[in-house]
VOBA-1610 file (N, C-alpha, C; in pm, whole numbers, padded with zeros to 5 digits, always signed):
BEGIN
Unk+05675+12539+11093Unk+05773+12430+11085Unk+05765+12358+10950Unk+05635+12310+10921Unk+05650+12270+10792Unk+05739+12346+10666Unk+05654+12503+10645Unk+05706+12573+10560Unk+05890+12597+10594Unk+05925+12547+10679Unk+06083+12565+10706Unk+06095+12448+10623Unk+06065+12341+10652Unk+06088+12200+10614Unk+06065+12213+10445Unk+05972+12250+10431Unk+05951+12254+10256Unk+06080+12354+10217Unk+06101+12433+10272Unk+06239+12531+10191Unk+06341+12480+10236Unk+06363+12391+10307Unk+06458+12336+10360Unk+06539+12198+10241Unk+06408+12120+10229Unk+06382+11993+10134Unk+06425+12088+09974Unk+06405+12206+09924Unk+06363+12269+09814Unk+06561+12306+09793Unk+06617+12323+09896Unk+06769+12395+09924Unk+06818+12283+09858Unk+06789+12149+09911Unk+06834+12030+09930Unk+06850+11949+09788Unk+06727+11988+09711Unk+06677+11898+09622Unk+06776+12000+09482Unk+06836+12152+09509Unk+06891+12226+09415Unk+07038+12171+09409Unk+07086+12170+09553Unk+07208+12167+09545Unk+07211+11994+09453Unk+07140+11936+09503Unk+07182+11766+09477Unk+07188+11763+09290Unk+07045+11883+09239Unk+07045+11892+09102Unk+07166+11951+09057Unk+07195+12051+09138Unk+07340+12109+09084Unk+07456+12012+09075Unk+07451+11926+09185Unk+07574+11874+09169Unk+07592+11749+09055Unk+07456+11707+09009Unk+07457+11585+08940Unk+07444+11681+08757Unk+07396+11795+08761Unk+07479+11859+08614Unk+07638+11877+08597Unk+07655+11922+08757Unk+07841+11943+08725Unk+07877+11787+08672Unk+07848+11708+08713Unk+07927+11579+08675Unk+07834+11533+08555Unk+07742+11509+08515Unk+07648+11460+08419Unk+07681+11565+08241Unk+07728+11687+08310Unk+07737+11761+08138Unk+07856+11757+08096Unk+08012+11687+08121Unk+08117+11700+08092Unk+08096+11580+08008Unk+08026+11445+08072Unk+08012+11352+07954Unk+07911+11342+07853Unk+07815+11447+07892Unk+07726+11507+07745Unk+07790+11571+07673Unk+07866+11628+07675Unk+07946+11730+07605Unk+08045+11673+07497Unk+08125+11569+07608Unk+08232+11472+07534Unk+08145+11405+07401Unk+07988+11348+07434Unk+07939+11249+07357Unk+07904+11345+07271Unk+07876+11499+07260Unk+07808+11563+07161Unk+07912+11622+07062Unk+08007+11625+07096Unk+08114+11636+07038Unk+08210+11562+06944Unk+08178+11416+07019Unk+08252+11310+06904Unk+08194+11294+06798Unk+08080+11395+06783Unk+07975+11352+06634Unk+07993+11507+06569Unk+08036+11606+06603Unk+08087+11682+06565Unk+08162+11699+06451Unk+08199+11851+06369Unk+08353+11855+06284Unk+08396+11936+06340Unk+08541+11957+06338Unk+08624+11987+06364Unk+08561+12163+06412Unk+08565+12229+06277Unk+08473+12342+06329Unk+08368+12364+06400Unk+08312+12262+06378Unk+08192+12296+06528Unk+08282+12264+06637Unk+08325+12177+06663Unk+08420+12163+06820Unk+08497+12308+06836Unk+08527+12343+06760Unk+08628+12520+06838Unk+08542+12598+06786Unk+08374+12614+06743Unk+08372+12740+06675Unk+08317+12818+06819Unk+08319+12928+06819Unk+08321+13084+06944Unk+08233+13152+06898Unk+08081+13145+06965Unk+08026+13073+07052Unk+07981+12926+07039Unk+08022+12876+07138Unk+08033+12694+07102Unk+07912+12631+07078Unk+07905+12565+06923Unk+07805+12475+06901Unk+07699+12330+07015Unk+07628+12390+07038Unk+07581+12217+07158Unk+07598+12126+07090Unk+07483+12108+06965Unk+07426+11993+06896Unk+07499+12035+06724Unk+07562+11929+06694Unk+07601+11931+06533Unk+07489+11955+06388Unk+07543+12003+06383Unk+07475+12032+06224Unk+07397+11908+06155Unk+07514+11825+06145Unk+07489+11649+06076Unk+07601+11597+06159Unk+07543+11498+06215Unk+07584+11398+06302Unk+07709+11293+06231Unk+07841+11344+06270Unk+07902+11282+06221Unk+07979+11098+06280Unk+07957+11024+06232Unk+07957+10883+06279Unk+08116+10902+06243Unk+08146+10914+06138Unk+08297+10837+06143Unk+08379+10862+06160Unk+08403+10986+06275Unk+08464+10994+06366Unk+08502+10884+06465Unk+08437+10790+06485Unk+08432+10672+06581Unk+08513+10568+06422Unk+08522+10583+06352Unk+08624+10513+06266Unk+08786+10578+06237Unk+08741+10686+06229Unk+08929+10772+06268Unk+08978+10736+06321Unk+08918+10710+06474Unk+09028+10673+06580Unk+09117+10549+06552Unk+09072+10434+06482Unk+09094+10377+06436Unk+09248+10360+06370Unk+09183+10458+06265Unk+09291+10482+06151Unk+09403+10588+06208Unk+09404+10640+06290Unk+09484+10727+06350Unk+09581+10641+06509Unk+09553+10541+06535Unk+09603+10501+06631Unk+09544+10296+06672Unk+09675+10236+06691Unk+09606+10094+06674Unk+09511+10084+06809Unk+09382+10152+06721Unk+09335+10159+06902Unk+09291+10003+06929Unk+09234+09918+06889Unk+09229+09774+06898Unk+09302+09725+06978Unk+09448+09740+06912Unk+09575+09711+07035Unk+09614+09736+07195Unk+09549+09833+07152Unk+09568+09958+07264Unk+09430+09896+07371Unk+09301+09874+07293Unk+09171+09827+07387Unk+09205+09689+07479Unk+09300+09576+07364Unk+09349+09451+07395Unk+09454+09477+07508Unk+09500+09564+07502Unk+09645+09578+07652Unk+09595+09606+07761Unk+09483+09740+07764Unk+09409+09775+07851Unk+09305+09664+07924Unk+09219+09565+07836Unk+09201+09468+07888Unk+09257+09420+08028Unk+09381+09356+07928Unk+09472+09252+07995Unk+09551+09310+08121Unk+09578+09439+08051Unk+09642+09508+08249Unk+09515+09549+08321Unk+09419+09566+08329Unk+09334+09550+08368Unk+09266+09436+08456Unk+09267+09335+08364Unk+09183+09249+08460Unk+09332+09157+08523Unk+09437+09150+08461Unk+09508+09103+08541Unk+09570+09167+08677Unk+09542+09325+08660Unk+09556+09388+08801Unk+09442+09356+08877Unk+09348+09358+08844Unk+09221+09340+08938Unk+09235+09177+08984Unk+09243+09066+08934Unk+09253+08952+08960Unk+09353+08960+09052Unk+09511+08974+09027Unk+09608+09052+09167Unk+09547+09096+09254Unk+09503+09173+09278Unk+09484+09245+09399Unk+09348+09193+09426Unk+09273+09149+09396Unk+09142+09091+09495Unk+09200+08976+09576Unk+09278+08875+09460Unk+09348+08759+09548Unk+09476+08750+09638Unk+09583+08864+09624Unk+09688+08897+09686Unk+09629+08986+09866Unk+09537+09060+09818Unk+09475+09168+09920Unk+09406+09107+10032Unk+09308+08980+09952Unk+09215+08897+10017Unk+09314+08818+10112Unk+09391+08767+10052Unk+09508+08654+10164Unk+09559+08761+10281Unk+09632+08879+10230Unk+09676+08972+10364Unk+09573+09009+10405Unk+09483+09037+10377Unk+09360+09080+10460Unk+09306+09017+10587Unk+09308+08869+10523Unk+09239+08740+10631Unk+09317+08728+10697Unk+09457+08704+10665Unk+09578+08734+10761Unk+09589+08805+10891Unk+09566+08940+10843Unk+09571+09064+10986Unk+09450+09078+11035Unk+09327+08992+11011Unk+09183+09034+11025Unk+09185+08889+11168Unk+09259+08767+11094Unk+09159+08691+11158Unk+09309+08589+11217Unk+09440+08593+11177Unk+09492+08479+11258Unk+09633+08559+11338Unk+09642+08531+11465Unk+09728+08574+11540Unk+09891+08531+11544Unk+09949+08589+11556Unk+10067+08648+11476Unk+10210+08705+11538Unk+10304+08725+11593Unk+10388+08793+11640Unk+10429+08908+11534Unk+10427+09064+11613Unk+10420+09137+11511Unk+10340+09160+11451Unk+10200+09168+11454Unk+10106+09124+11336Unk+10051+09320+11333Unk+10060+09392+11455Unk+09987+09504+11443Unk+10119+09568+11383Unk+10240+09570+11418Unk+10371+09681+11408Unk+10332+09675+11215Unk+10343+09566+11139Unk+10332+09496+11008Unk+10228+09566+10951Unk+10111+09582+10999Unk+10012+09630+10969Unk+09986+09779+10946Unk+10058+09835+11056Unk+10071+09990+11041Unk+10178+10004+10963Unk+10301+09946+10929Unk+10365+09943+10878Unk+10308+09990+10673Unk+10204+09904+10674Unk+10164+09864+10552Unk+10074+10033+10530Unk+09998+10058+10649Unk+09900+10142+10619Unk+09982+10286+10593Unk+10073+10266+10635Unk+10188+10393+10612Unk+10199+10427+10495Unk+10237+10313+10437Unk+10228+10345+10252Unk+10106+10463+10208Unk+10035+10427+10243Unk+09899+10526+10161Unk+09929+10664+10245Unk+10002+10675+10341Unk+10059+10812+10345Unk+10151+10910+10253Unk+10205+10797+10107Unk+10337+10822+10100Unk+10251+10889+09938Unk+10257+10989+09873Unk+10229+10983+09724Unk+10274+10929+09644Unk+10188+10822+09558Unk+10184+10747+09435Unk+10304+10763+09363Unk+10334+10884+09304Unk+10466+10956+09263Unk+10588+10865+09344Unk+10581+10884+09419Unk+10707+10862+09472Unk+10787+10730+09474Unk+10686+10618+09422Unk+10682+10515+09399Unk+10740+10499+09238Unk+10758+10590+09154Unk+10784+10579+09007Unk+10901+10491+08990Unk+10979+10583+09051Unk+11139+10547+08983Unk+11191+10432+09068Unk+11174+10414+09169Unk+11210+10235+09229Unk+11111+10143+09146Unk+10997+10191+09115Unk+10958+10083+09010Unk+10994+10065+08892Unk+11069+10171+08784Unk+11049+10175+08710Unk+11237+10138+08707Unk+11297+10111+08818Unk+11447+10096+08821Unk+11393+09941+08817Unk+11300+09875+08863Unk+11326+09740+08914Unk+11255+09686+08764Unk+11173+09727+08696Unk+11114+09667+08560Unk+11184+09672+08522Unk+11354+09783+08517Unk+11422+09793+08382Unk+11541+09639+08382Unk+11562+09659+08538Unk+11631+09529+08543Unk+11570+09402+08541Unk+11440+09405+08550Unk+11384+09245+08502Unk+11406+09214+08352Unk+11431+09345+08215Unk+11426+09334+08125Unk+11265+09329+08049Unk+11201+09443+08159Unk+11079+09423+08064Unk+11002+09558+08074Unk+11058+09690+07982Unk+11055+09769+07954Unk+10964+09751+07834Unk+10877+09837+07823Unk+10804+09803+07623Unk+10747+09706+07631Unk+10715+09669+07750Unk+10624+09484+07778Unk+10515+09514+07847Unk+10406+09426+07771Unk+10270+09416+07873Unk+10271+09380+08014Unk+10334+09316+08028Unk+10387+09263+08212Unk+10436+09426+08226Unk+10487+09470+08194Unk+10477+09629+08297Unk+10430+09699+08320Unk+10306+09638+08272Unk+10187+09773+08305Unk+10107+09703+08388Unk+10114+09592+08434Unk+10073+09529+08569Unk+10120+09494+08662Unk+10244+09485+08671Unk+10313+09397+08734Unk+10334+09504+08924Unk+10341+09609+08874Unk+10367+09703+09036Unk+10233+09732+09077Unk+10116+09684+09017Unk+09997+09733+09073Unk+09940+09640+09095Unk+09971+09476+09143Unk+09907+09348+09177Unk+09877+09350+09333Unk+09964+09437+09384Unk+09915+09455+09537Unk+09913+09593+09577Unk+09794+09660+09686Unk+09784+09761+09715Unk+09751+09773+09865Unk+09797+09876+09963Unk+09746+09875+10079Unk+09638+09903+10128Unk+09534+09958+10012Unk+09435+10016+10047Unk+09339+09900+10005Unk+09359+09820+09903Unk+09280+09710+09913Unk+09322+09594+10034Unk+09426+09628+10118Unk+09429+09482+10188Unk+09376+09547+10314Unk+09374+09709+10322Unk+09251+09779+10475Unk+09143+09772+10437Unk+09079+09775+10340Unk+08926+09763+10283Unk+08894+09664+10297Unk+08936+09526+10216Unk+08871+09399+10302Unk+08919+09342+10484Unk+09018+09408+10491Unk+09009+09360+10661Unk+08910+09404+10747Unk+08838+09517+10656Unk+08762+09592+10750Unk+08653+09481+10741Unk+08606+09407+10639Unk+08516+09276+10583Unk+08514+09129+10678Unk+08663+09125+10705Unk+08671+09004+10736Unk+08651+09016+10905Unk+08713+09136+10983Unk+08690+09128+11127Unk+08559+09153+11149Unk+08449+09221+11044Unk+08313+09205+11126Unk+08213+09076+11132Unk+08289+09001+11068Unk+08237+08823+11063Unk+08235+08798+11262Unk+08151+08707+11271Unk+08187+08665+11369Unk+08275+08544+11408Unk+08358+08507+11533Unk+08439+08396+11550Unk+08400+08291+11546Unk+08268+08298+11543Unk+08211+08136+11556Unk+08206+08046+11434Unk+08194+08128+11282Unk+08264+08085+11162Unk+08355+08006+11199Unk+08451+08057+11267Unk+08577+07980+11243Unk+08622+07889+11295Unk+08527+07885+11464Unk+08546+07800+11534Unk+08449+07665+11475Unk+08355+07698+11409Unk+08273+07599+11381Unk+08342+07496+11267Unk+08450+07551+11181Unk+08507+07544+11063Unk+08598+07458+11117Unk+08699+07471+11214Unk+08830+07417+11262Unk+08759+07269+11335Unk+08663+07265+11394Unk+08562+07142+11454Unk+08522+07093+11354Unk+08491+07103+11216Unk+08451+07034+11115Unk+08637+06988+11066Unk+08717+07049+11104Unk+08831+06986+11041Unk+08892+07102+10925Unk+08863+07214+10901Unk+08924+07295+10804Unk+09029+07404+10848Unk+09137+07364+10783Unk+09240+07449+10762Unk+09223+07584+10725Unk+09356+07709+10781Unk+09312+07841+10757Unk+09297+07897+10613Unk+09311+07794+10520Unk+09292+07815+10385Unk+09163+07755+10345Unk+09080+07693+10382Unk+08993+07623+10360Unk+08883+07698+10442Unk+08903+07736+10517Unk+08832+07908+10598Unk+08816+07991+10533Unk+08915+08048+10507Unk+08929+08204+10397Unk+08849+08094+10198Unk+08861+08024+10167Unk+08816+08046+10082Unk+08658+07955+10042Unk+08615+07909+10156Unk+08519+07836+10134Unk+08395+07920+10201Unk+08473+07971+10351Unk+08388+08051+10437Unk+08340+08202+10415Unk+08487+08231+10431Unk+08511+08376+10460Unk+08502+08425+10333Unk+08571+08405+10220Unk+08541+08486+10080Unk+08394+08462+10013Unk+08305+08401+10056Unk+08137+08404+09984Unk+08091+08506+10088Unk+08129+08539+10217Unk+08061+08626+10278Unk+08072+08809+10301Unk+08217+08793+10203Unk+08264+08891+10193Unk+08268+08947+10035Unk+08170+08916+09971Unk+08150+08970+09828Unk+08126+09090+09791Unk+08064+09148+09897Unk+08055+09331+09846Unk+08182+09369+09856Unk+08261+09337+09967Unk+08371+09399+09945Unk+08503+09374+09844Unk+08469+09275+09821Unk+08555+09174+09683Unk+08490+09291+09503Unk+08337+09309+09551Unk+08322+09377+09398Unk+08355+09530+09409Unk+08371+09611+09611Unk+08399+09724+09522Unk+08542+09735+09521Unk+08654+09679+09557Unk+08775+09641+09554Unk+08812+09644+09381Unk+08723+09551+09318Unk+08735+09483+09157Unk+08734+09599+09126Unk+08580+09692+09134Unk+08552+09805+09070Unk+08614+09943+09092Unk+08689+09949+09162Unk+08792+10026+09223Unk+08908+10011+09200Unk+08968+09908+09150Unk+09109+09894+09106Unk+09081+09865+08939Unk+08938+09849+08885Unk+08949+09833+08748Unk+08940+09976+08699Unk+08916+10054+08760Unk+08902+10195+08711Unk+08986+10297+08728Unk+09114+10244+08846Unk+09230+10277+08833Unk+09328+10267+08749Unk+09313+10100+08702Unk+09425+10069+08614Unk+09367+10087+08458Unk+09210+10114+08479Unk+09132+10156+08317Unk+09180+10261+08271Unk+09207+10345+08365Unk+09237+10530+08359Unk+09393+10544+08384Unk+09462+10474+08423Unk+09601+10502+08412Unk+09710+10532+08327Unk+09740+10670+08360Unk+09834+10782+08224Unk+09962+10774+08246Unk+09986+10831+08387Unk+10149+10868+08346Unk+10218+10707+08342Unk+10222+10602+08450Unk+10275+10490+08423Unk+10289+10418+08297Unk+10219+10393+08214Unk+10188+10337+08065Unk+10301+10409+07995Unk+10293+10593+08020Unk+10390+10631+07960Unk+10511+10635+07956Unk+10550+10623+08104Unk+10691+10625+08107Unk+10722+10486+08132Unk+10638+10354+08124Unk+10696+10240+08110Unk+10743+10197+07967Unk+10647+10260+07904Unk+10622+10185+07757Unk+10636+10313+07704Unk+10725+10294+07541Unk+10697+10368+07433Unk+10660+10331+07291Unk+10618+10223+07252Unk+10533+10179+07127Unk+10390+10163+07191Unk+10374+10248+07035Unk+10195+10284+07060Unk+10130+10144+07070Unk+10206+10018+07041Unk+10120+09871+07025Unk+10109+09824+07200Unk+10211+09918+07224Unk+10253+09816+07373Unk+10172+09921+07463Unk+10070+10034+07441Unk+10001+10127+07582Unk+09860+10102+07535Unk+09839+10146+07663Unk+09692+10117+07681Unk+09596+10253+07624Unk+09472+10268+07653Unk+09381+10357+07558Unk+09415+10482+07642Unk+09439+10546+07754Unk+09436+10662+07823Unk+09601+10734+07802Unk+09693+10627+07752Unk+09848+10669+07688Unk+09787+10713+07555Unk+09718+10591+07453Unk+09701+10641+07354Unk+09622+10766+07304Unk+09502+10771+07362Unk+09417+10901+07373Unk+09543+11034+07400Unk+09618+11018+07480Unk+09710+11175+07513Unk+09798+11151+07381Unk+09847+11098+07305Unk+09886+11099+07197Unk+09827+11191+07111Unk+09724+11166+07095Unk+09612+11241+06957Unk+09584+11389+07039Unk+09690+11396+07131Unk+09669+11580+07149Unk+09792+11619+07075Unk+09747+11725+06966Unk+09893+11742+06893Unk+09915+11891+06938Unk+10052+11926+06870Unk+10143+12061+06915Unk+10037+12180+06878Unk+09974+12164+06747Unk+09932+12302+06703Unk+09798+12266+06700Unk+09717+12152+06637Unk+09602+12124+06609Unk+09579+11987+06651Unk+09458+12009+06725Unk+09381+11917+06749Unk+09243+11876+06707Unk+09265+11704+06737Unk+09083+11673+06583Unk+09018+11638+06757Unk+08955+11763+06759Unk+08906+11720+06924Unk+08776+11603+06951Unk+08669+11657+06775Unk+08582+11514+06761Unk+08654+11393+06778Unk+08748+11309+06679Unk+08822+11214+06716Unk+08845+11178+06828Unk+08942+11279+06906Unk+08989+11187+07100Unk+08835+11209+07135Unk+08721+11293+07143Unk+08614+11291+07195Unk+08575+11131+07164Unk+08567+11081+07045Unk+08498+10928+07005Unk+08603+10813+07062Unk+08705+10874+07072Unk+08771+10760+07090Unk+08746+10744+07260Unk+08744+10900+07343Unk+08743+10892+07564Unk+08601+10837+07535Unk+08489+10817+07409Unk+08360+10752+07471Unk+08381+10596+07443Unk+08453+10595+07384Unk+08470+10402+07381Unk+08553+10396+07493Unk+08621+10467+07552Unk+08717+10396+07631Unk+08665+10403+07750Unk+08549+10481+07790Unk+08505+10499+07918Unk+08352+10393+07925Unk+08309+10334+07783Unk+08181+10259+07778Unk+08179+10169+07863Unk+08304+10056+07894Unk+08298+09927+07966Unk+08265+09947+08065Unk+08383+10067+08149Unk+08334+10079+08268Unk+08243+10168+08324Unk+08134+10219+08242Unk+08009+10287+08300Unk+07877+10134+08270Unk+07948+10053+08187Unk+07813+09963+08210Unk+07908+09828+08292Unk+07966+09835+08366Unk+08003+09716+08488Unk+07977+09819+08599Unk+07979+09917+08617Unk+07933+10013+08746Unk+07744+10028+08723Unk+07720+09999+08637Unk+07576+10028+08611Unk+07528+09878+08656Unk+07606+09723+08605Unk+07557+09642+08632Unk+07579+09597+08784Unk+07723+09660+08876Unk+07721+09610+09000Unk+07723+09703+09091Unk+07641+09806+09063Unk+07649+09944+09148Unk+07599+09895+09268Unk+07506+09833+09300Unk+07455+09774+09424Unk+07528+09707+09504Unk+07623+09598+09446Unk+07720+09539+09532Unk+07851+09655+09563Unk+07872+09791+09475Unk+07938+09867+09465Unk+07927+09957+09614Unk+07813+09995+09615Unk+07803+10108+09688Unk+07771+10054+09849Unk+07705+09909+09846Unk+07688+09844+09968Unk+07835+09750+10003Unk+07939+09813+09913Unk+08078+09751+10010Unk+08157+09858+10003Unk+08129+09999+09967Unk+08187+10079+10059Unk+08134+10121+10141Unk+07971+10108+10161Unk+07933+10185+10289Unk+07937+10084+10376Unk+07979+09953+10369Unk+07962+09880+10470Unk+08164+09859+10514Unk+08263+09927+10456Unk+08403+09861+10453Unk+08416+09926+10632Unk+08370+10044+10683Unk+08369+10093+10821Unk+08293+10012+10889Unk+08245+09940+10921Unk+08189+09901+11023Unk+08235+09823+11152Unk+08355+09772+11113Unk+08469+09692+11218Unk+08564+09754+11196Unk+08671+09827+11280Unk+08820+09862+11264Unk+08891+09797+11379
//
């Protein structure tokens, strides 16, 4: 039994190594590459490690695209989507989680239906309704359809119904209103699920391609994952360059997942526990 158990543990411990090179060498690769030239990036059989470590590659990008601009938009649709949807999601959430309602389940499935429907399909009614607000080529359009989501307002409901009632009853006997509940009570106790919500919609709207593109067409007005597909050209590509430029653009969010991985991973394994 043991010796089963040791080859058993030994199966276990390969596959887990295997699976953490498949994902661990695509961004070694990217980083060994942005220090690269041009010929080492395509030469057959492919170079690992560069000759001489080229740095200013991470200054091209630069000069080849306002990436500054581009870091500043991404920002801003960024944290202004994430600020949306933690506080838009959080209100419907507490809503269908905790106060009774006529209609409140038909509404609800109603909502969860959406995440049946593909993303896609959502383009062109959005992209009909930005054109008539008049804000085509505008930073407000690269946030503005992604401030609410259904999957963030089922993720924290799943947060708020495993509270118990006595919160609330204790809350309404002290004199507090259902707003004064949800944000005094209920949102400090529901923080894992508030950071992986953040960290989950910041890495959506960090990484978001086709929207940027077909909202916006000045390179000042898209964000870094529009601009990066830019610098793929027709015949030749400076593959060091987009390599330096996908490692700045992916830095922020590998060190906010590095700094809240704990609150990360303990509010999705905890978002099942009440349905």
């Amino acid at each position: 039994m043991k010796r089963k158990q040791k080859i058993f543990n030994i199966v276990i411990y390969v596959v887990l190594i295997g699976g953490i090179l498949v994902t661990v060498l695509p961004f070694v690769w990217m980083i060994l590459t942005s220090f690269k030239t041009q010929n080492e990036a395509t030469v057959i059989p492919p170079a690992i490690f560069p000759k001489i470590w080229q740095i200013s590659n991470y200054g091209k990008v630069f000069e080849m695209l306002p990436f500054g601009k581009m870091y500043f938009n991404t920002i801003i649709s960024a944290g202004v989507t994430v600020s949306g949807q933690v506080l838009l999601c959080s209100l419907a959430a507490y809503a269908f989680a905790r106060i009774h309602f006529p209609g409140k389940n038909i509404i609800f499935t109603c909502l969860l239906a959406v995440l049946m429907v593909p993303s896609s399909f959502f383009i062109l009614p959005q992209y009909q309704l930005i054109q008539k607000m008049g804000l085509l080529d505008t930073i407000p359009a690269l946030f503005i359809p992604n401030l609410f989501s259904a999957f963030g307002t089922f993720l924290l409901r799943q947060f708020f119904m495993a509270l118990p009632g006595e919160l609330e009853d204790a809350a309404r006997l002290d004199g507090c209103n259902h707003f004064q509940i949800y944000s005094r009570i209920m949102m400090p106790l529901v923080r894992s699920g508030l950071v992986a919500l953040g960290i989950l919609t910041l890495r959506f709207a960090w990484n978001d391609l086709m929207w940027p593109l077909i909202v916006n067409t000045s390179p000042k007005k898209m964000t870094l994952s529009a601009g990066l597909a830019f610098m793929q050209g027709q015949h030749i590509t400076n593959y060091p360059v987009m390599m330096a430029g996908a490692v700045m653009a992916v830095l922020p969010l590998l060190i906010l997942f590095t700094i809240f991985q704990k609150q990360f991973i303990e509010g999705v394994a905890m978002s099942g526990i009440k349905g």
